[in-house]
ROSE-274478 format. One record per residue: residue number from 0; x negated, y negated, z of N, C-alpha, C in turn. Coordinates in steps of 0.02 Angstrom, whole numbers. Example, Ala and Ser with C-alpha at 12.3 -4.5 7.8 and 13.67 -1.06 7.14 Angstrom:
seq_n_c1_n_c2_n_c3_ca_c1_ca_c2_ca_c3_c_c1_c_c2_c_c3
0_-660_284_390_-615_225_390_-660_165_390
1_-642_112_354_-684_53_357_-645_-2_394
This chain:
seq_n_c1_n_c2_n_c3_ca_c1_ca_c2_ca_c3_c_c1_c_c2_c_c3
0_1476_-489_-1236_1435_-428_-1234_1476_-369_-1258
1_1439_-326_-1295_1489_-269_-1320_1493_-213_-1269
2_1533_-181_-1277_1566_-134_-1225_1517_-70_-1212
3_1493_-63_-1178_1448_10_-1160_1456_49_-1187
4_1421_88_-1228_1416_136_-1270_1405_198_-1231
5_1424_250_-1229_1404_320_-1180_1405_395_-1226
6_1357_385_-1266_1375_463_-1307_1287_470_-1338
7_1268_551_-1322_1221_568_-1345_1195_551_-1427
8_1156_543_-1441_1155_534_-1516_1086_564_-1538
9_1069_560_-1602_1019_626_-1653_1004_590_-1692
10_941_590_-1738_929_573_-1789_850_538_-1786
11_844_516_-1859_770_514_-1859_737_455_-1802
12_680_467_-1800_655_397_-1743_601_347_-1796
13_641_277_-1783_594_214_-1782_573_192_-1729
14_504_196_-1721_467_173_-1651_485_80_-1633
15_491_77_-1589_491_-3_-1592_454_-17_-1541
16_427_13_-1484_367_-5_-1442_345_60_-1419
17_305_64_-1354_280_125_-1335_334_182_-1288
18_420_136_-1247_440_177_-1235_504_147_-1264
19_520_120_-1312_591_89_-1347_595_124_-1439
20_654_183_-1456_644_189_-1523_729_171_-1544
21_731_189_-1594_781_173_-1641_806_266_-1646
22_851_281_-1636_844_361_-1650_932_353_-1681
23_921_365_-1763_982_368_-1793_1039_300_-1798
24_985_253_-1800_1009_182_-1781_1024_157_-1724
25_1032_215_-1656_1056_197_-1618_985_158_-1563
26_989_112_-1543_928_77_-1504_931_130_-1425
27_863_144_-1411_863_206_-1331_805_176_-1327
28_822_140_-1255_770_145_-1207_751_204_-1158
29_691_239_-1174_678_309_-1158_679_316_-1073
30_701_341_-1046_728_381_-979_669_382_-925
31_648_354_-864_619_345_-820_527_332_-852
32_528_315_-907_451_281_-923_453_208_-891
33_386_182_-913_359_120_-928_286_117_-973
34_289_92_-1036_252_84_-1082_218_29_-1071
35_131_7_-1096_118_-78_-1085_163_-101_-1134
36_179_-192_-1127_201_-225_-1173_153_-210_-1265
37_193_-238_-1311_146_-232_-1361_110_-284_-1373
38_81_-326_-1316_32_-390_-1320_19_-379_-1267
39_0_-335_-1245_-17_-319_-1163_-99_-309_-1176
40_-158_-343_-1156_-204_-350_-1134_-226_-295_-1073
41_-279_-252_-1085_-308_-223_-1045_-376_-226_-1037
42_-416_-223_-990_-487_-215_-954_-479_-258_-885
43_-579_-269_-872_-592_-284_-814_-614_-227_-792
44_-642_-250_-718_-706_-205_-673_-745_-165_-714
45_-774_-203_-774_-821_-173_-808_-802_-130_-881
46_-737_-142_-899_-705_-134_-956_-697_-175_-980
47_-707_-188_-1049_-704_-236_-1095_-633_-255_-1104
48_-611_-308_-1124_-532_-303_-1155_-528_-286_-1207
49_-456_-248_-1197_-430_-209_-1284_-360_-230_-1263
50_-335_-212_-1335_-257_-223_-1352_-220_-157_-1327
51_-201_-134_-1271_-183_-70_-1266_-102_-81_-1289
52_-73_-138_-1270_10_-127_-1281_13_-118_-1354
53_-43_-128_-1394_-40_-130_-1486_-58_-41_-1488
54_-125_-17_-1471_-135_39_-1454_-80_92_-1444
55_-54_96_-1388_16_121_-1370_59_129_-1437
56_82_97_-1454_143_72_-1480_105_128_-1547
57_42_116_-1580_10_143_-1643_-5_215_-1634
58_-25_260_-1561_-6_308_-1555_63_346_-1544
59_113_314_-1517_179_336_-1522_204_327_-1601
60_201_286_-1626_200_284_-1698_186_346_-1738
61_119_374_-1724_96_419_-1763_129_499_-1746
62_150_485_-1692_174_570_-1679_244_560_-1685
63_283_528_-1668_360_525_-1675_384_488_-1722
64_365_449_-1781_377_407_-1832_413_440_-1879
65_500_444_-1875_526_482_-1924_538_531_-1909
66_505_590_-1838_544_638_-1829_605_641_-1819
67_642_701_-1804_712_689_-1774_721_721_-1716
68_742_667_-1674_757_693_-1610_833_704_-1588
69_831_717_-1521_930_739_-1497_885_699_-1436
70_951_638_-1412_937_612_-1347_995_628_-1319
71_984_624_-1240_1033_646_-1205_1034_577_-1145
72_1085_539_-1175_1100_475_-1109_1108_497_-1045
73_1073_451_-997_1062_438_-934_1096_391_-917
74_1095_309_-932_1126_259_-904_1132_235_-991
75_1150_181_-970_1160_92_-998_1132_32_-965
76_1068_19_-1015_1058_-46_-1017_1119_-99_-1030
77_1134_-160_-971_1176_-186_-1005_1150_-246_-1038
78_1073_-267_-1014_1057_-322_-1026_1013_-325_-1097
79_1000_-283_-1109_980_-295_-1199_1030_-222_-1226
80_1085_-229_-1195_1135_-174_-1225_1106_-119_-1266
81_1087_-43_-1234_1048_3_-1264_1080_39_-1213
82_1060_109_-1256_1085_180_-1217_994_199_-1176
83_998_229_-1112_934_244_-1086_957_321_-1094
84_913_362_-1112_909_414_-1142_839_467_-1124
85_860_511_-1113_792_580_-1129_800_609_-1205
86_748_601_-1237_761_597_-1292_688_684_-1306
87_718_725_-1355_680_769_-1365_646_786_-1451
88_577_821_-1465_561_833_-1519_569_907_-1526
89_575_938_-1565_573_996_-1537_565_1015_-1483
90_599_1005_-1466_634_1052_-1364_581_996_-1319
91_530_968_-1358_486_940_-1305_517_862_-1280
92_512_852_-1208_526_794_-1190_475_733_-1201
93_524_697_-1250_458_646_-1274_426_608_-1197
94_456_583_-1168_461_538_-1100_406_565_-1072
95_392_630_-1053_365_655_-1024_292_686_-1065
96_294_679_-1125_235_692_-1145_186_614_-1153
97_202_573_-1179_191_497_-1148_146_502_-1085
98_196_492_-1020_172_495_-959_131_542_-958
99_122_621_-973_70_674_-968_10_649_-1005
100_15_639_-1067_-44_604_-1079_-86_544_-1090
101_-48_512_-1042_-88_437_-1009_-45_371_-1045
102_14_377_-1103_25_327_-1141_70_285_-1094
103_115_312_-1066_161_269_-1006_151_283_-940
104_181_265_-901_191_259_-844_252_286_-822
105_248_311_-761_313_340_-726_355_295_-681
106_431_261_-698_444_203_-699_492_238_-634
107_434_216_-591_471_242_-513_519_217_-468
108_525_158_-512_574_105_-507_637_169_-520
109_664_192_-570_743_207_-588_742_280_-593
110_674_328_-580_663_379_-590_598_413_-571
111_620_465_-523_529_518_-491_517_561_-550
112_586_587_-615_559_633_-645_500_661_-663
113_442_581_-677_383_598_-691_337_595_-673
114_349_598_-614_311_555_-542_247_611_-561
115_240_660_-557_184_712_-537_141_702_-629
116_177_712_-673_157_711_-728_76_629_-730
117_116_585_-719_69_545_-717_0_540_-672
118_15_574_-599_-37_598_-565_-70_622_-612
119_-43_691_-648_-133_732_-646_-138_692_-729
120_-109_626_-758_-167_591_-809_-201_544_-788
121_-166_530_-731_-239_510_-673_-289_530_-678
122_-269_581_-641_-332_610_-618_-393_645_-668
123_-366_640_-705_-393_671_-787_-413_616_-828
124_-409_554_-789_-419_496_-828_-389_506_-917
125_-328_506_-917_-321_536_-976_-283_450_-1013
126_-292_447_-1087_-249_400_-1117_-269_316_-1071
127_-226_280_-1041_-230_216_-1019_-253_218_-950
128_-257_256_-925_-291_289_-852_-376_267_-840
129_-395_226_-793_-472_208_-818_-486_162_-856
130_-448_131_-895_-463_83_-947_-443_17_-929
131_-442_-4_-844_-413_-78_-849_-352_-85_-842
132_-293_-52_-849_-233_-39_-862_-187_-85_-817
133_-144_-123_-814_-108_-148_-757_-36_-127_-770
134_3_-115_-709_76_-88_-723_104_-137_-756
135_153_-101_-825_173_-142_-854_231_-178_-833
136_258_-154_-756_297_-203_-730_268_-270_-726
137_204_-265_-687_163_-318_-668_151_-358_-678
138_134_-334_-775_122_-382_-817_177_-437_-857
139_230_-399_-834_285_-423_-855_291_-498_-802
140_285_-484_-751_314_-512_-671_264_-580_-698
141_184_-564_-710_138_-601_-710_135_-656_-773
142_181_-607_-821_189_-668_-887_231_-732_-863
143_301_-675_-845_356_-730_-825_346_-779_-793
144_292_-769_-739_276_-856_-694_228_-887_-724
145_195_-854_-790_140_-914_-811_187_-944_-857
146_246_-910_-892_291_-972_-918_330_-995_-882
147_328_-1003_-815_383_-1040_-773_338_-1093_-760
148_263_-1085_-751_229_-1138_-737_200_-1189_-790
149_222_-1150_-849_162_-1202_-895_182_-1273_-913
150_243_-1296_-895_262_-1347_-889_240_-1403_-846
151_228_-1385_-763_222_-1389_-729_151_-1444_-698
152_96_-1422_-779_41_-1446_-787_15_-1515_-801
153_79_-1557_-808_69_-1619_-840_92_-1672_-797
154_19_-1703_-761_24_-1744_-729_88_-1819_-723
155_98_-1836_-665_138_-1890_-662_103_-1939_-669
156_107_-1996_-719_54_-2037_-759_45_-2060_-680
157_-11_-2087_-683_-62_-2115_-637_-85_-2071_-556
158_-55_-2004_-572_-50_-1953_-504_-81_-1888_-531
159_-148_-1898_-531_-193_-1853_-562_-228_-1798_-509
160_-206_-1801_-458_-250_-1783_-404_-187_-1725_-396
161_-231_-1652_-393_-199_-1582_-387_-197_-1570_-294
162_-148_-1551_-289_-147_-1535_-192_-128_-1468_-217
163_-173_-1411_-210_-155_-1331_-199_-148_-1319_-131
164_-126_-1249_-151_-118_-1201_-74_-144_-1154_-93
165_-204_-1134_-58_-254_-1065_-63_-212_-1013_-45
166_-242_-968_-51_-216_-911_-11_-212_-883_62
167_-265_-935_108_-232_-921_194_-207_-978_197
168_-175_-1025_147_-98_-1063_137_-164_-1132_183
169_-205_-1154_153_-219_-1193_176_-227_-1262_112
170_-203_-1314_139_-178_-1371_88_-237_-1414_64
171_-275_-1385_-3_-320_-1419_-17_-308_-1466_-75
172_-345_-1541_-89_-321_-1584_-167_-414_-1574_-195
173_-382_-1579_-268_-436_-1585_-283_-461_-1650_-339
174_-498_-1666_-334_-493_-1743_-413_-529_-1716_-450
175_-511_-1766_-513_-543_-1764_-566_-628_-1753_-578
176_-645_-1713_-608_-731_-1719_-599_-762_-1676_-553
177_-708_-1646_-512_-715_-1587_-441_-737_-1514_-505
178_-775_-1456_-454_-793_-1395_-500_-718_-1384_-499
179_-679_-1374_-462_-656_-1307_-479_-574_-1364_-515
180_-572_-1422_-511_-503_-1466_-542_-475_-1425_-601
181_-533_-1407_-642_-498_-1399_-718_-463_-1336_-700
182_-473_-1282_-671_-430_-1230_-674_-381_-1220_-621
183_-367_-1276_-592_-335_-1286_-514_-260_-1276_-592
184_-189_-1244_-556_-124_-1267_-591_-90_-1280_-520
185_-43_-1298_-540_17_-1352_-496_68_-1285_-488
186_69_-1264_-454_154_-1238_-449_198_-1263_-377
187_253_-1296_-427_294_-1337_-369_304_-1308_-326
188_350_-1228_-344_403_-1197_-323_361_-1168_-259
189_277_-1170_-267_276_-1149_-220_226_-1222_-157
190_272_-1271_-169_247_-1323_-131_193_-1369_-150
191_154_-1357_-204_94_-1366_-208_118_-1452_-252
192_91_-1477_-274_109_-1560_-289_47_-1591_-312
193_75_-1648_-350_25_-1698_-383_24_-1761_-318
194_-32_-1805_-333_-45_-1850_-287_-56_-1919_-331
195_-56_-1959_-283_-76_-2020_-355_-144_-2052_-330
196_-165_-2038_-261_-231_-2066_-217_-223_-2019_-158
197_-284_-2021_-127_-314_-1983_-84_-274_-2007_-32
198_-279_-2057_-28_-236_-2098_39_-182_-2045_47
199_-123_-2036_6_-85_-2015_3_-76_-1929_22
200_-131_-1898_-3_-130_-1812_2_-173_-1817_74
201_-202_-1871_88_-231_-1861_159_-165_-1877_225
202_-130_-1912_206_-74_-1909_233_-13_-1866_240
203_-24_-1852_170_28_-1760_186_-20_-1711_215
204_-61_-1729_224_-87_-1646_295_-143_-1623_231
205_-159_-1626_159_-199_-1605_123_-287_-1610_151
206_-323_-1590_127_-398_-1607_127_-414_-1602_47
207_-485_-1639_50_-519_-1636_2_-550_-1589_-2
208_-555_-1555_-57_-596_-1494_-83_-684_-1506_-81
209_-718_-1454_-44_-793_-1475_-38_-834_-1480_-71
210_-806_-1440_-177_-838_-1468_-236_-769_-1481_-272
């Protein structure tokens, strides 16, 4: 890993997502945001789905693409090695115009700076506010275990029978030909297991599912 870099730097901006640019070659992850991913899926409760992490990324694009900014480092990323930075356009704080008008999130995780800013695009339903939106921590958290699980899916030849755990952790199997089998998944890690006969999941403490 190369050695931490710690010095302000200037120069024009290449956008590379909604809160990650290129400013003078130097790679800055921008200073107490959170942007959606740029394959980040948004809707639900009556919102359609849209591409907002593509969205994002095509409005930051259009206002900062090539300006030149002066960032002023905060920390070091060490794990995709980048300077984290407040980065400005003319005097204006990009970070904070983002979060003011609905494009990120106030990443309350490493920073309150923008804690209030994002309130009132709340409340103003302004930008990604209202639209379905899920924290793009969330979505992050929520990707990572559907690729921890997708492996997970492929039965032990002749042990076709799914044993879940609901959510008041009660141990249900389900077979083949059951409503809800096809969208039942397996996750080990959290106990849940293949069966090879009923005999068997009726003996580990399981029940049969009532469709």
């Amino acid at each position: 890993m190369s050695a931490p870099v710690w010095a302000d730097v200037s120069g024009p901006i290449r956008v590379i997502d909604g809160d990650t640019l290129d400013v003078g070659g130097t790679r800055v992850r921008l200073h107490g945001i959170d942007a959606p991913e740029r394959d980040q899926m948004c809707g639900g409760n009556g919102v359609p789905g849209w591409r907002c992490g593509a969205w994002v990324v095509g409005e930051v694009r259009a206002r900062y693409q090539g300006q030149w900014a002066a960032c002023v480092q905060t920390d070091y990323d060490q794990r995709y090695e980048r300077i984290v930075a407040k980065c400005f356009v003319d005097g204006q704080d990009i970070g904070q115009r983002l979060v003011r008008d609905g494009l990120a999130f106030a990443y309350r995780k490493y920073s309150k700076d923008y804690d209030l800013d994002e309130k009132g695009a709340a409340v103003n339903d302004r930008g990604l506010h209202g639209q379905g939106v899920q924290a793009p921590s969330a979505y992050r958290t929520n990707k990572q275990h559907a690729r921890s699980t997708v492996n997970l899916q492929t039965a032990p030849e002749g042990c076709v029978i799914k044993g879940n755990i609901n959510s008041d952790d009660v141990r249900i199997y389900h077979v083949p030909g059951q409503r809800d089998y096809e969208r039942t998944t397996i996750k080990t890690e959290q106990g849940e297991r293949w069966f090879c006969t009923e005999d068997e999941a009726l003996s580990a403490g399981w029940r049969r599912a009532k469709r």
